[in-house]
One Martini backbone bead per residue (centre of mass of N, CA, C, O) as a GRO file, in nm:
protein
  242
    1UNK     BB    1  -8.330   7.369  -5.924
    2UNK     BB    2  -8.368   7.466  -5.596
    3UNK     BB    3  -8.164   7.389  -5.309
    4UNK     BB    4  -8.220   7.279  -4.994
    5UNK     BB    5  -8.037   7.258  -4.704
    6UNK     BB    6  -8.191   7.109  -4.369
    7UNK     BB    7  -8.377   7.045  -4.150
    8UNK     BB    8  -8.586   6.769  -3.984
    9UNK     BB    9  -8.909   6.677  -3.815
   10UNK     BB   10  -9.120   6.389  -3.841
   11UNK     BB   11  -9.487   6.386  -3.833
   12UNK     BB   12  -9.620   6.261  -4.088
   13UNK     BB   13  -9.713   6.052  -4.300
   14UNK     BB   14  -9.847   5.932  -4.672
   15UNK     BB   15  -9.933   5.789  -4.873
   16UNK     BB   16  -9.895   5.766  -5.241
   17UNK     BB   17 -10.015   5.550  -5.452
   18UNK     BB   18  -9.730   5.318  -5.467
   19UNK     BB   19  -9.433   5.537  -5.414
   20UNK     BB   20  -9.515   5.766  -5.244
   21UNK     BB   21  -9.504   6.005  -5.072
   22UNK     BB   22  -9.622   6.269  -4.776
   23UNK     BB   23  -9.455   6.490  -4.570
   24UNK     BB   24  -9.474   6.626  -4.202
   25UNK     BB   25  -9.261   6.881  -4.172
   26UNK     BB   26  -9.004   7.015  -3.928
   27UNK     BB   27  -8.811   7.319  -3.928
   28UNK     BB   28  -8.557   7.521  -3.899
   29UNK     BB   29  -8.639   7.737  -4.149
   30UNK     BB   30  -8.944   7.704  -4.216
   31UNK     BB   31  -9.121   7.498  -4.045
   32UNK     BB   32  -9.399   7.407  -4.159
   33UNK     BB   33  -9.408   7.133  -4.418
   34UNK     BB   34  -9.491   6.994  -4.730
   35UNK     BB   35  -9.323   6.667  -4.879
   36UNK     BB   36  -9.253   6.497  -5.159
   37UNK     BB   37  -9.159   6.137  -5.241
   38UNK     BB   38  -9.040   6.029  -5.491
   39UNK     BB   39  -9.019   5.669  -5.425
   40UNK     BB   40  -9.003   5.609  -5.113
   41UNK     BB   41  -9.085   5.319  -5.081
   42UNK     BB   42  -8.839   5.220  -5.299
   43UNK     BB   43  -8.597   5.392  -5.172
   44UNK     BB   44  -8.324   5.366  -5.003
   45UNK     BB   45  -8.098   5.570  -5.098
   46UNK     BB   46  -8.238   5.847  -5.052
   47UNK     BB   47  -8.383   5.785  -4.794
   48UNK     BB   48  -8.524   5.496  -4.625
   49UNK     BB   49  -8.589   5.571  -4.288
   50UNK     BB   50  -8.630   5.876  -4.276
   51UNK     BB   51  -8.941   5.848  -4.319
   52UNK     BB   52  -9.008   5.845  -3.983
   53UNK     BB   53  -9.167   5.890  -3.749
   54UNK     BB   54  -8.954   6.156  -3.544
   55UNK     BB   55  -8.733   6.190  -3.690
   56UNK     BB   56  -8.398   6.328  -3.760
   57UNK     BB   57  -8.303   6.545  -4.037
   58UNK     BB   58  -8.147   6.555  -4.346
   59UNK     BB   59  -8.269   6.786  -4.662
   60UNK     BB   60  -8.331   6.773  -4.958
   61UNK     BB   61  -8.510   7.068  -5.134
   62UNK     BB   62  -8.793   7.217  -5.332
   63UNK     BB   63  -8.922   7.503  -5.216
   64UNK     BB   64  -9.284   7.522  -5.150
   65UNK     BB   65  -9.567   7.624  -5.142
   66UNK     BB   66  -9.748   7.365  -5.006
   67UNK     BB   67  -9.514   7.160  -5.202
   68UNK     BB   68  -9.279   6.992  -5.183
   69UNK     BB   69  -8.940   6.888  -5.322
   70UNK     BB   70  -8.798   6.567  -5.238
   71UNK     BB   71  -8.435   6.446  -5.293
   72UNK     BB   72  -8.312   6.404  -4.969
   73UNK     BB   73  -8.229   6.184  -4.712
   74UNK     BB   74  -8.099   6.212  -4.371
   75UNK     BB   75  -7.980   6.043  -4.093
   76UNK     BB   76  -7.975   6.122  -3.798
   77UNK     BB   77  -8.192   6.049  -3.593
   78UNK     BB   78  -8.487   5.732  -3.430
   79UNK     BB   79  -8.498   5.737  -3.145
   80UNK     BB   80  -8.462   5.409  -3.040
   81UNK     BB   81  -8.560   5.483  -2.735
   82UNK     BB   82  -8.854   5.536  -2.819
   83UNK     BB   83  -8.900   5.239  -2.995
   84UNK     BB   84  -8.858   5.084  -2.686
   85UNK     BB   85  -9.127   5.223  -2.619
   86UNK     BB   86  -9.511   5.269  -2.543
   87UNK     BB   87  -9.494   5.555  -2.430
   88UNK     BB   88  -9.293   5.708  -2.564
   89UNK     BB   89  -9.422   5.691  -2.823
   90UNK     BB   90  -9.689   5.857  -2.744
   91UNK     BB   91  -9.544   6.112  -2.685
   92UNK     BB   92  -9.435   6.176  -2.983
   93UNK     BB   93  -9.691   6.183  -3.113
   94UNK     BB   94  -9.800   6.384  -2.985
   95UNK     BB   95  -9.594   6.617  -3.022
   96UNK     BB   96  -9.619   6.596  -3.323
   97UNK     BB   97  -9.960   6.652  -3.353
   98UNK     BB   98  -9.960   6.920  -3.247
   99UNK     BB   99  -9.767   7.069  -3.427
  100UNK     BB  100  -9.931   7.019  -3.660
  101UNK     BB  101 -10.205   7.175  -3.593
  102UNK     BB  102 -10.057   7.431  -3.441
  103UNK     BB  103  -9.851   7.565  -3.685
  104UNK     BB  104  -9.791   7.705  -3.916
  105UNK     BB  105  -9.700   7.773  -4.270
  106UNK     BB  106  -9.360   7.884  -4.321
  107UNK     BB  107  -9.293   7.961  -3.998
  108UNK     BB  108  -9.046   8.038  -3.814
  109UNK     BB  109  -8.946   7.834  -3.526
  110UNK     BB  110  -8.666   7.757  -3.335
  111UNK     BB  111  -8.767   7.729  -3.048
  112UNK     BB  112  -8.956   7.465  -3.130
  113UNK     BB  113  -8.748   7.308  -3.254
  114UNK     BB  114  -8.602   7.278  -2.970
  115UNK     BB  115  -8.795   7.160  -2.786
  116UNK     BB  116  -8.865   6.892  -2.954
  117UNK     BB  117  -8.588   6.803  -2.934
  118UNK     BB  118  -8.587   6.793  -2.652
  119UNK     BB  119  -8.831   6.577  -2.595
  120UNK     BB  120  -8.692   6.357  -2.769
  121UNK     BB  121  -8.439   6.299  -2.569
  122UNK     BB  122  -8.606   6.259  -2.321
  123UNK     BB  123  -8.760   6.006  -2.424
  124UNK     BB  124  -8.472   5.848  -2.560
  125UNK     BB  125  -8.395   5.843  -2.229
  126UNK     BB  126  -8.689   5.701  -2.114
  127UNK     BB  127  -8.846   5.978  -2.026
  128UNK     BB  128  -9.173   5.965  -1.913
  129UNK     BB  129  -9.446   6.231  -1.814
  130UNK     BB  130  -9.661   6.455  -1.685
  131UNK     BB  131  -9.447   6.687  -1.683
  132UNK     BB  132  -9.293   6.713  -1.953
  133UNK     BB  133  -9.557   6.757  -2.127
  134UNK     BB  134  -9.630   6.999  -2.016
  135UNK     BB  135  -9.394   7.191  -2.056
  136UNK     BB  136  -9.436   7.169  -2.359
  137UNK     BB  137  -9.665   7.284  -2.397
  138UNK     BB  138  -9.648   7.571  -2.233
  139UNK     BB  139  -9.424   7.642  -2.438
  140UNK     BB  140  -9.539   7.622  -2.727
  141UNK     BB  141  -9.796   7.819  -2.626
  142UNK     BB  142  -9.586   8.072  -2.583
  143UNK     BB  143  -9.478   7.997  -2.846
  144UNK     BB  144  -9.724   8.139  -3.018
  145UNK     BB  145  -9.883   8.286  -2.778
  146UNK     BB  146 -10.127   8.089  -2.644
  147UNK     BB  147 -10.095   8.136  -2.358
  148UNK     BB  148 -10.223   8.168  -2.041
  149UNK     BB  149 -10.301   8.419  -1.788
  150UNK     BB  150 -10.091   8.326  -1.494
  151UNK     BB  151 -10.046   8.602  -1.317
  152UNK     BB  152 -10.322   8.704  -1.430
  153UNK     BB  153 -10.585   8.859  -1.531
  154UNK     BB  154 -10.733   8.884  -1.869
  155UNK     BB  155 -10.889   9.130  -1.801
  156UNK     BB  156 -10.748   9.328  -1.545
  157UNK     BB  157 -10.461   9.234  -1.428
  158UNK     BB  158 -10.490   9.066  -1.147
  159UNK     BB  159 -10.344   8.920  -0.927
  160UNK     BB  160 -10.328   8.598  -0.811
  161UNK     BB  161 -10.404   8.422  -0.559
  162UNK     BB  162 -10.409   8.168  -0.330
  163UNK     BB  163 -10.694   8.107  -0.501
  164UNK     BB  164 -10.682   8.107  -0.764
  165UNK     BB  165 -10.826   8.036  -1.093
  166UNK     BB  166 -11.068   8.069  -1.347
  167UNK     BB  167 -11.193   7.869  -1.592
  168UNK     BB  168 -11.249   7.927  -1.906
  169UNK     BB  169 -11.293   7.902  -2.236
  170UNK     BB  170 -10.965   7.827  -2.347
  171UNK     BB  171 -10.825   7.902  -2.087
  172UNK     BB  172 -10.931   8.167  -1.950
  173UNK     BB  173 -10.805   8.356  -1.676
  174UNK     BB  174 -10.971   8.460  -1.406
  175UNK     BB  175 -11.096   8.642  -1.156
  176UNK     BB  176 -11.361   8.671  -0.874
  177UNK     BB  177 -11.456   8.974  -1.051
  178UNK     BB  178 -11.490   8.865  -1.326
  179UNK     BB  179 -11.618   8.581  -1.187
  180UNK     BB  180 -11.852   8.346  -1.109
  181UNK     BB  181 -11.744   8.129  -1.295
  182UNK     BB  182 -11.574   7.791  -1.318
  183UNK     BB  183 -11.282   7.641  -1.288
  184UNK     BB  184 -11.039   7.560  -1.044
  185UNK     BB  185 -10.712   7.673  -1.019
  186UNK     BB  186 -10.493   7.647  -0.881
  187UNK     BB  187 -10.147   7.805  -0.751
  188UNK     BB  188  -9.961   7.577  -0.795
  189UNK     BB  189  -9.995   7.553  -1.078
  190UNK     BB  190  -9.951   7.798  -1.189
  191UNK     BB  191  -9.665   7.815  -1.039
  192UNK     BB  192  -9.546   7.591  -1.216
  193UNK     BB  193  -9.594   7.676  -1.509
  194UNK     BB  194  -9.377   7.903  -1.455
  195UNK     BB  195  -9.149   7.763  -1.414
  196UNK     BB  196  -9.172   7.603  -1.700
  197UNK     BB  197  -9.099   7.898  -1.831
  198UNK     BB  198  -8.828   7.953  -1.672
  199UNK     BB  199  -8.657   7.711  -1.815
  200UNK     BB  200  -8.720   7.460  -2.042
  201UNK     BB  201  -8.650   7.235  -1.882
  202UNK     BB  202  -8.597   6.879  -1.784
  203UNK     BB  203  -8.635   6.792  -1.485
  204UNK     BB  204  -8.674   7.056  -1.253
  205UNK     BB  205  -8.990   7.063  -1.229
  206UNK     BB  206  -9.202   6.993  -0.916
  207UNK     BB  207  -9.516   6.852  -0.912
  208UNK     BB  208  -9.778   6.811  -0.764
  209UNK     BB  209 -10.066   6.597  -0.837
  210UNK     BB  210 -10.249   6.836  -0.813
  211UNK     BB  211 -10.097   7.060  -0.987
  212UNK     BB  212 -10.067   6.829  -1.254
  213UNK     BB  213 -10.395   6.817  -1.275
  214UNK     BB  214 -10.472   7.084  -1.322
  215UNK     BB  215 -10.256   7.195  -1.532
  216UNK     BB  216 -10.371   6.987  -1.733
  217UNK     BB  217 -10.649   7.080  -1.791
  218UNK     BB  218 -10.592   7.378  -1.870
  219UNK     BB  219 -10.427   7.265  -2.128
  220UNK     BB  220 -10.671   7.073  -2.243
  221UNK     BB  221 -10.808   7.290  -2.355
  222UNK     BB  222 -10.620   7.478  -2.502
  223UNK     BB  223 -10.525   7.262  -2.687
  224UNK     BB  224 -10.804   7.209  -2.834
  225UNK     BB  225 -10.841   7.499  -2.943
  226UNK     BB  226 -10.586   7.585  -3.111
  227UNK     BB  227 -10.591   7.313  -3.287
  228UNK     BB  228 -10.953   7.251  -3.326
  229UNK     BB  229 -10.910   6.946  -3.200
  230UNK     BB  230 -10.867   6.642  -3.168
  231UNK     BB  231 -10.614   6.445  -3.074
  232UNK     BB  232 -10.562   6.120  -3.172
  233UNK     BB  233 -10.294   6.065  -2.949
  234UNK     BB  234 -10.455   6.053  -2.699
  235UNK     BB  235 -10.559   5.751  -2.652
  236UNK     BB  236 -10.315   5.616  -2.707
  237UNK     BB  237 -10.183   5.812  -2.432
  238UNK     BB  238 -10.376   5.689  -2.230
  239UNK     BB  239 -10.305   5.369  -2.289
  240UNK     BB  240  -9.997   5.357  -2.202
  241UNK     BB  241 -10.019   5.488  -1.932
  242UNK     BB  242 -10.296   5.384  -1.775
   0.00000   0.00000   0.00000
C-alpha cells in the first residue's frame, strides 16, 4: 500500500477501542482528513506525543477518502508555549474545532493550514487576544469564500458609508436601503476586519474596543452559521479569559 508523506496539524483525536486512536487531521496536501491509529495508544515508537491536539507534525500514512490509514508521526513542535497558558490553550482549541467544523473534507486549502500554523505559533509566542482571534476568524472566512460583505451592501453593491451597516441573520450586510432594521456594525469595524484581510499578519491592526466588539458580534453570527453548531470550545474560550 502506498505511502504518503504529509505535513498535519492535530485538530482532535477519539479514542477508539482498547488502544487506538482516531484523529481529525488537517494537512498541507490534503486538507482536513481523518486517519485511524492502530495502537496508537500503546506504540511510544511510532506516535509518542504526536497525536496532542493542535500539535504540528511530520505524517506517513495510506490516504483514504473517509480513513486514512497513518503508519508514523514525528513531531515538529507541541507548541509548549501555549500549552502554558489557559487562554492560550482555550485560543488554540477554539481554532482548531472551528477549521474542524468548517472546512470540506480531503480539500487542499494550503492558505488556510498557513493562516492556522501562523496563529499558533502566534500564540505559542505567548500572545492571546480578541484582535488575533477576530483576524484568524475573517481571514478563514475570506478563504473559504464565507466571508460577509464588507466593502459595501451584499444586496446592491452599494458601499457602505459613515453609517456602518445592517446585519442579517448569517451576518449578511446591507445598506440602509435594502434593510429597513438589523443591529448596527459601525463603519470603523467594518473597516478594521478589511484591514485585516489586507495584512493577514497577526499584530499589526490595532482596533479600538467598541470596533472590536463590533467586529467580534458580526464574526459570531457568521462563524456560527458557516459551521452549523455552537462550537464546544466557545464557554471554555470565554471562561479561560474572563
Amino acid at each position: 500500500m502506498h505511502l504518503e508523506k504529509l505535513q498535519a496539524i492535530v485538530l482532535s483525536t477519539t479514542d477508539y477501542g482498547e488502544s487506538d486512536r482516531i484523529a481529525a487531521l488537517f494537512t498541507l496536501e490534503h486538507g482536513r482528513l481523518n486517519g485511524f491509529a492502530r495502537g496508537a495508544r500503546n506504540s511510544r515508537k511510532r506516535f509518542g506525543p504526536a497525536l496532542e491536539t493542535f500539535a504540528r507534525i511530520d505524517l506517513q500514512l495510506s490516504y483514504k477518502v473517509g480513513l486514512s490509514s497513518l503508519r508514523q508521526a514525528d513531531v515538529i513542535t507541541v507548541y509548549q508555549g501555549i500549552r502554558s497558558d489557559l487562554g492560550c490553550i482555550a485560543h488554540a482549541l477554539y481554532a482548531c474545532e472551528l477549521v474542524e467544523c468548517i472546512t470540506p473534507e480531503g480539500q487542499p486549502l494550503p492558505r488556510l493550514y498557513r493562516l492556522l500554523t501562523a496563529y499558533l505559533e502566534r500564540l505559542d509566542s505567548g500572545h492571546q487576544n480578541d484582535a488575533d482571534r477576530r483576524l484568524f476568524e475573517v481571514n478563514l472566512l475570506n478563504i473559504l469564500g464565507y466571508r460577509p460583505s464588507l466593502e459595501g451592501c451584499s444586496r446592491c453593491g452599494s458601499e457602505f458609508t459613515g453609517a456602518g451597516a445592517l446585519m442579517q441573520h448569517g451576518g449578511e450586510l446591507l445598506c440602509r436601503f435594502c434593510a429597513a432594521t438589523g443591529r448596527i456594525i459601525v463603519a470603523p469595524a467594518l473597516q478594521g476586519l478589511l484591514a485585516c484581510l489586507s495584512t493577514g499578519r497577526f499584530g499589526l491592526v490595532q482596533l479600538s474596543d467598541d470596533a472590536l466588539q463590533q467586529a467580534g458580534i458580526l464574526l459570531d453570527e457568521a462563524v456560527t452559521v458557516h459551521a452549523g453548531k455552537k462550537l464546544k470550545t466557545l464557554d471554555f474560550l470565554r471562561q479561560s479569559v474572563g
